[in-house]
Steps between C-alpha positions, in 0.01 A plus 500: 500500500775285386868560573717573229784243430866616585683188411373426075455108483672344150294486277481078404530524146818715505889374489519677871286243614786209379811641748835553393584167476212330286549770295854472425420131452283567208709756329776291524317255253448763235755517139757716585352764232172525705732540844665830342165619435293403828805692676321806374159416619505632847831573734383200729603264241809725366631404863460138471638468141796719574575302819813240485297217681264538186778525267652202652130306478463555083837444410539202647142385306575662153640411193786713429474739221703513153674838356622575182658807405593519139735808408514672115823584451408756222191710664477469913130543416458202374602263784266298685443323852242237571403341750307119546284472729443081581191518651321650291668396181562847377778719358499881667671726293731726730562873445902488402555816754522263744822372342857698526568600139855410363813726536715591224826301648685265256327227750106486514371318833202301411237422757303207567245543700370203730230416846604194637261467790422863571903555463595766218818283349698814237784315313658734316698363176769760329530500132762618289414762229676409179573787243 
């Protein structure tokens, strides 16, 4: 009679079979958009993409991304952020709750959103409400 197995060998056509570090390698590689989603796939690779040394490794290989944030003055349901994505050549339309809504104040800050490798860059520009 055979002995059962304690210690379960990876299976060869798995990603546990890769390591850590060949793994990481590959997801590296993917469009950003696909790295948000594999970071769902299994808590294995939630670890590596949430990991600074990762960070580090695709933001020094991407394209930085574009935002746009465009603000109606009249109905606040109405404004609109996008966002370009370079390697793939697409616009990403952004829900605008993401984006501070403007106060009331004789001044209205405007924000301009930026990445400038991996770096969130605000610049916030005051305007002057004329009655």
């Amino acid at each position: 009679m055979e002995e059962s197995k304690s210690i379960k060998e990876p299976d060869p056509f798995s990603f546990d079979y890769l390591g850590s570090d060949l793994t990481e390698f590959i997801l590296s590689h993917l469009p950003i958009r696909s790295i948000v989603r594999a970071a769902a796939v299994c808590k294995p690779w939630r670890s590596i993409i949430t990991s600074a040394a990762f960070s580090r490794r695709v933001s020094a290989a991407k394209k930085p991304w574009l935002f746009l944030y465009g603000q109606n003055n009249i109905f606040l349901k109405n404004n609109q952020a996008f966002a370009f994505d370079p390697e793939s050549n697409e616009w990403i339309k952004l829900p605008t709750a993401l984006f501070p809504l403007p106060t009331s104040q004789a001044w209205t800050p405007l924000m301009f959103l930026a990445i400038v490798y991996a770096t969130l860059v605000i610049l916030e520009i005051f305007m002057l409400h004329v009655n």
